[in-house]
C-alpha positions as CSV (number, residue, x, y, z in Angstrom):
1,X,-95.6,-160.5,-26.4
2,X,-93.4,-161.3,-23.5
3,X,-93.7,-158.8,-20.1
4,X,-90.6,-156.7,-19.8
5,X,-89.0,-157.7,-16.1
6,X,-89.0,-154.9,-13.7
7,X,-86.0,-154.2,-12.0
8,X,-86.6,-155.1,-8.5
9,X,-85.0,-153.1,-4.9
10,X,-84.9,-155.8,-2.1
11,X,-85.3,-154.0,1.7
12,X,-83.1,-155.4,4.2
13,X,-84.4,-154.8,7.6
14,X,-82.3,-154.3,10.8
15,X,-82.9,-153.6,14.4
16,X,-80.7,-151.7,16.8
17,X,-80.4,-153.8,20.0
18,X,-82.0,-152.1,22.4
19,X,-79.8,-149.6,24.7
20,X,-76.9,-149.9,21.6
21,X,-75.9,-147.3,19.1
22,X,-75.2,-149.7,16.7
23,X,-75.7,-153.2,15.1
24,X,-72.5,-155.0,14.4
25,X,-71.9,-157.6,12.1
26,X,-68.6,-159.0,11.8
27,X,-66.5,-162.6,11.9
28,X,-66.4,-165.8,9.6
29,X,-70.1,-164.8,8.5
30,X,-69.6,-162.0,6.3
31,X,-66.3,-164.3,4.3
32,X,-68.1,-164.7,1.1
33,X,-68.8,-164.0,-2.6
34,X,-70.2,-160.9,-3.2
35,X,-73.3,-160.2,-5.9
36,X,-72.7,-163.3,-7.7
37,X,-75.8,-165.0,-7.1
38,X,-78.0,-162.1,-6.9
39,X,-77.6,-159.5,-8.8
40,X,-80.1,-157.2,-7.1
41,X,-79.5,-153.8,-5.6
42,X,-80.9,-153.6,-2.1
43,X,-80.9,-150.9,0.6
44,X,-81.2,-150.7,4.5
45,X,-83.4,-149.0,7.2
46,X,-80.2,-148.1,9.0
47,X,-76.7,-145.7,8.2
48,X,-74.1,-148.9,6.7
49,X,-70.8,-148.6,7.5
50,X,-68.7,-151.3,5.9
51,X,-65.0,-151.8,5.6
52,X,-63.8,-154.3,3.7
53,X,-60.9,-156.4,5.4
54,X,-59.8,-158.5,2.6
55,X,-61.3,-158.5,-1.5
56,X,-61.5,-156.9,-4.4
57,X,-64.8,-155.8,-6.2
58,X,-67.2,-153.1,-7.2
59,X,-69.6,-151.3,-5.4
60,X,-72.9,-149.8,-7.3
61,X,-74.5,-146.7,-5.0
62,X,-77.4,-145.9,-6.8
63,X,-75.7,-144.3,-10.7
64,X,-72.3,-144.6,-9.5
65,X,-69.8,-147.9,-9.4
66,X,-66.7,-147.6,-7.2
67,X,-64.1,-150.0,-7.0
68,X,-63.0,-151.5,-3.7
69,X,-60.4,-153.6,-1.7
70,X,-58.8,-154.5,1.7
71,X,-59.4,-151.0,4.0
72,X,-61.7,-149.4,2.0
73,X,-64.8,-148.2,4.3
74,X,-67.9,-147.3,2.6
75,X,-71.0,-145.0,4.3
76,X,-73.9,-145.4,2.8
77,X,-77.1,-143.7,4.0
78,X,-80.2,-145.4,4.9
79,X,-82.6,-145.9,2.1
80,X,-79.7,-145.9,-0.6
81,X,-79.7,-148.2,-3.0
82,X,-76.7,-150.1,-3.4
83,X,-74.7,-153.9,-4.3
84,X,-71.1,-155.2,-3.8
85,X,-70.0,-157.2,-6.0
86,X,-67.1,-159.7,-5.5
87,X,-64.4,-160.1,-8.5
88,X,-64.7,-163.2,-9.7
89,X,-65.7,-166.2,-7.3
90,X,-62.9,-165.2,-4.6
91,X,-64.4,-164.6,-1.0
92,X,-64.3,-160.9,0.3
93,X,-64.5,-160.2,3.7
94,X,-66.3,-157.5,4.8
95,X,-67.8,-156.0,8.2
96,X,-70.7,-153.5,9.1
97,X,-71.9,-151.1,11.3
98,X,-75.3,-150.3,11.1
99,X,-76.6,-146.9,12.5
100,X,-79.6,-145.2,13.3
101,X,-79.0,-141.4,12.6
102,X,-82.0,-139.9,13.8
103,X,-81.7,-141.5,17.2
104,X,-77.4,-141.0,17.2
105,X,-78.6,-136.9,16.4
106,X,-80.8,-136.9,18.5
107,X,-78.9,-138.0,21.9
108,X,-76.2,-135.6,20.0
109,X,-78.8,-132.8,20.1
110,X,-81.5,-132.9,22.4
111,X,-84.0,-130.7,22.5
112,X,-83.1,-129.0,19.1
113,X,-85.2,-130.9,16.7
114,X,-84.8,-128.5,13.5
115,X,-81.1,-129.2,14.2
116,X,-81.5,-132.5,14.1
117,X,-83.4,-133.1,10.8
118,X,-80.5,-130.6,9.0
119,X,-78.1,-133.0,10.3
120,X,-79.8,-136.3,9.5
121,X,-80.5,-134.6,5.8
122,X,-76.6,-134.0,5.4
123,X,-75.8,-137.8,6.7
124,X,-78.4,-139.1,4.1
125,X,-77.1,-137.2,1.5
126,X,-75.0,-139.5,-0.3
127,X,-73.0,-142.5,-0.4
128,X,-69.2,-143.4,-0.7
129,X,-66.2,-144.8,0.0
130,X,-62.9,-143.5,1.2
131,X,-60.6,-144.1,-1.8
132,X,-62.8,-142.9,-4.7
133,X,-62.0,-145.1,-7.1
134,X,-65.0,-144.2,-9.3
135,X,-65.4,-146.8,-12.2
136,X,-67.6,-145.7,-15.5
């Protein structure tokens, strides 16, 4: 009898550049096809911000599926799993900021530490984009 395959979540790791807010990823890197050759939801360590500058596609945050295209900016929470996927083979074009929220809170609010977990709970709360295009 043949093992069922387990659905695997793949980590993707960034760092923060010491003395930055934020990790940016942009330019003639992120020009590509979404999802296509794997097919794997993955999440990050750090807040994503993305906006896409030019595509079309789907976008699965954990039970939901959103369409996007050019403008849309997604926030998704760290530890959320999620996976673009490009339609068709067409390149998309997309750019990120990554964000860590307990060190952005706390800079925001120092010495207020029960603040600052409230705050980081509401950020992690759930992703989205910004046109709401929710697919079934």
């Amino acid at each position: 009898m043949a093992k069922k395959k387990k659905d695997t979540v793949e980590l993707r790791f960034y760092e923060v550049p010491q003395g930055e807010a934020a990790l940016v990823l942009y330019g003639e890197a992120w020009v590509r096809t979404y999802g296509h050759e794997n097919l794997r939801f993955h999440f990050h360590n750090l807040m994503e911000i993305g906006i896409c500058r030019q595509g079309l596609g789907k976008m699965g945050m954990d039970q939901e599926v959103y369409r996007y295209r050019d403008g849309t900016i997604t926030v998704i929470p760290e530890n959320y799993p999620h996976i673009t996927i490009s339609d068709g083979m067409e390149p998309n074009f997309w750019e990120y900021l990554f964000i860590d929220p307990h060190a952005v809170v706390s800079d925001l609010f120092p010495g207020d530490p029960i603040y600052q977990a409230k705050v980081v709970k509401a950020l992690n709360e759930k992703g989205g984009g910004d046109d709401g295009h929710r697919v079934a």
